[in-house]
C-alpha angles and dihedrals in degrees: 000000000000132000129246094249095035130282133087105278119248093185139008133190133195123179099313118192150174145147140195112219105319093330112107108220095176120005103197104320119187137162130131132239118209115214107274096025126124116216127185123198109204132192152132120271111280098025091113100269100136095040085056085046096051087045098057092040095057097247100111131031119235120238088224139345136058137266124194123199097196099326092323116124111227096204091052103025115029097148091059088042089051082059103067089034126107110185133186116176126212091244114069110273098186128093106252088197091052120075120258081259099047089047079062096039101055089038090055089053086061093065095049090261110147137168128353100352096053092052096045097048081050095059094045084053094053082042099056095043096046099251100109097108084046094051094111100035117099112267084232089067088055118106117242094263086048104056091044084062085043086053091039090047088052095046094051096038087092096054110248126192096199125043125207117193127176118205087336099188095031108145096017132131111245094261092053087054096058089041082057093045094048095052087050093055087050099058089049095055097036106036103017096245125176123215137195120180138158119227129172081194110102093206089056098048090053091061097055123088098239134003139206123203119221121201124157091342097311135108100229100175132018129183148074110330078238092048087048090052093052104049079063090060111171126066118262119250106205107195119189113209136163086220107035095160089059090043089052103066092035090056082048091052107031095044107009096243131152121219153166138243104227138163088335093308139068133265125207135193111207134146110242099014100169093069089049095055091095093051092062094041084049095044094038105024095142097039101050120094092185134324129217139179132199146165116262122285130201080258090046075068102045084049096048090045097041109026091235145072135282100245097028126101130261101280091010136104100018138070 
């Protein structure tokens, strides 16, 4: 199976829905992943992220709606689909009480390894992700950051061709994020992996390939984190006010912009922003705590798309 736009599909999507009571967890949800790709889905807690995860890993049945692993039906063929599926939760999936070997070892057995082949392909797993002198240590010694490569090594000891991974970094210093991200990029670059997470973390989502944004069980932007910025298109003006809803209609009226009330202050969307800077301290001089201007980010889109921040409740943080 091809994509639309070239390449074989890793993943693809089709209005995929469920709901738990009247709570709609996903209303309708579809996007494609092309082999090698890595796709984020960001968004905020509660937007739907983890429904979507249980789905694709085979942990949860949609209400409606399809989701293919390379050609594979889940609904009808979730064994074949399991095949070509790496998957590494949010919430720790090692023994803490086995070694960093055995955690391998055990995992390999799953998947009908045995033998020889099953311990060697494990300590290639603990070499390539730097835990060979740990191998006999128990997972439970290891750091944070550690732990996360031990998870990643037993996920991909089987071979996937496709990697899942729910809130990846989730809990890790900043370092031990890079170092995540860097072994991800390598198996991309090394191995064709593709790889789908979900991530409420902005950094994470640019340096994927494409992203989709969840909100309220909908996918309300899709693209490259550069395509999403640009849709945007014009810099982004932040006022601080201590009256941001009067500010508001006299900068409507004095200088015909549009703005919104966001986070106590007011946001404005104007090409070449930073030249208009002295007309808002002139105008408002009194009335202007401190003005700031900057290019488009991945939360300058779900703004734009929901009306709210990233981090702000349905209904809350924007007017």
């Amino acid at each position: 199976m091809r994509s639309a736009t070239g390449g074989e599909l890793a993943l693809e999507v089709v209005d995929l829905r469920r709901s738990f009571g009247e709570r709609k967890a996903l209303a309708g949800v579809s996007f494609q992943v092309r082999r090698g790709e890595t796709f984020a889905l960001l968004g905020p807690n509660g937007g739907g992220k983890t429904t979507l995860f249980r789905i694709l890993a085979t942990l949860l049945r949609p209400d409606g709606g399809s989701a293919r692993v390379f050609g594979h039906p889940l609904s009808e063929s979730p064994a074949e689909a399991r095949r070509r599926l790496g998957v590494v939760f949010q919430q720790p999936g090692i023994d803490p009480k086995l070694t960093c070997l055995e955690n391998l070892i055990h995992h390999g057995r799953l998947f009908g390894m045995r033998g020889a082949p099953l311990r060697g392909a494990a300590a290639a797993q603990l070499e390539r992700f730097g835990l060979s002198a740990r191998a006999g240590e128990l997972a439970e010694t290891l750091s944070g950051g550690m732990q996360r490569r031990l998870e990643l090594a037993k996920a991909l000891l089987p071979g996937p061709d496709l990697l899942l991974l729910d809130e990846p970094t989730a809990g890790l210093d900043p370092a031990a994020r890079l170092d995540f991200g860097a072994e991800l990029d390598r198996l991309r670059r090394e191995q064709g992996t593709t790889v789908v997470l979900t991530t409420h973390l902005m950094e994470e989502a640019e340096r994927c390939d494409q992203v989709g944004i969840l909100n309220e069980g909908r996918l309300v932007a899709l693209g490259s984190p550069a395509e999403l910025k640009q849709s945007v298109g014009e810099q982004v003006i932040l006022i601080r006010t201590d009256d941001p809803a009067s500010l508001r209609e006299r900068l409507r009226e004095r200088l015909g912009w549009e703005s919104l009330v966001l986070d106590g202050g007011l946001r404005v969307e104007r090409p070449g922003a930073h030249a208009l800077l002295p007309q808002v301290i002139e105008a408002f001089a009194e009335d202007v705590r401190s003005v700031t201007f900057g290019r488009p980010t991945l939360e300058d889109v779900f703004i734009r798309r929901t009306g709210r921040r990233f981090d702000a409740s349905p209904g809350e943080g924007a007017a």
